[in-house]
C-alpha positions as CSV (number, residue, x, y, z in Angstrom):
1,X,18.2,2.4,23.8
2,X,15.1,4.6,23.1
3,X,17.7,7.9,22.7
4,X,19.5,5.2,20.0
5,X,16.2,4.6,18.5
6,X,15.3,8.6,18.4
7,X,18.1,9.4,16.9
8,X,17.9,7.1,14.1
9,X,14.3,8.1,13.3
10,X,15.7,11.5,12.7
11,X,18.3,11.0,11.1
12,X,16.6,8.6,9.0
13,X,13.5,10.7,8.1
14,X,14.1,14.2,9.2
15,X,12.2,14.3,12.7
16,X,11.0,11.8,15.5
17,X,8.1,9.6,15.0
18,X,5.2,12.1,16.9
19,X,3.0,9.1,18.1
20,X,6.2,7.1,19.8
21,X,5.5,6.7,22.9
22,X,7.1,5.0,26.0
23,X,5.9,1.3,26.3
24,X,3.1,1.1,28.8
25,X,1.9,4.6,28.7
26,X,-0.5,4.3,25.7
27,X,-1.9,1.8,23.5
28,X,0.6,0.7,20.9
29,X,-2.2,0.7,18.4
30,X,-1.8,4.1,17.8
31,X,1.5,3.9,17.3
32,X,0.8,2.0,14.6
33,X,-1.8,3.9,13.1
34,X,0.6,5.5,10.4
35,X,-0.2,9.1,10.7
36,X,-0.5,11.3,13.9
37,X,-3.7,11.1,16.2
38,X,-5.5,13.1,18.9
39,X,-5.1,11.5,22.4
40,X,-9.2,10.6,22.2
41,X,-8.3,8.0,18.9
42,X,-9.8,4.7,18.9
43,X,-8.5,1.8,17.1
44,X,-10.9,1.4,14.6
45,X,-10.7,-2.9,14.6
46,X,-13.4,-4.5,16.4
47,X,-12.6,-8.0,17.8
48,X,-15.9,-10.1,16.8
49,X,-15.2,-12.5,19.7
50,X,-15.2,-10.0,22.2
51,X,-18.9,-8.7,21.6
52,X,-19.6,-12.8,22.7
C-alpha cells in the first residue's frame, strides 16, 4: 500500500512527499508540518494541560 501511495504522490505532484515517513518511526507531526524539516524540529503546539 505505501508503494500505491508513493506513486500517486508523484504522479500527482512531480515527486514524493520528503517528510513521509513510515508510521511509528517519527512523530506524525512533522509530517504534517507542510514544508520539509530538519530531524531536530519540534512541533511548535504546546498542550496547556500538560504543563499541569
Amino acid at each position: 500500500m505505501r508503494e500505491r501511495i508513493l506513486d500517486r504522490d508523484f504522479a500527482w505532484a512531480g515527486n514524493i512527499n520528503p517528510m513521509l515517513a513510515r508510521h511509528g518511526e517519527v512523530s506524525a507531526a512533522a509530517q504534517f508540518s507542510g514544508r520539509e524539516v530538519d530531524d531536530d524540529w519540534q512541533c511548535p503546539f504546546a498542550d496547556v494541560r500538560a504543563a499541569r
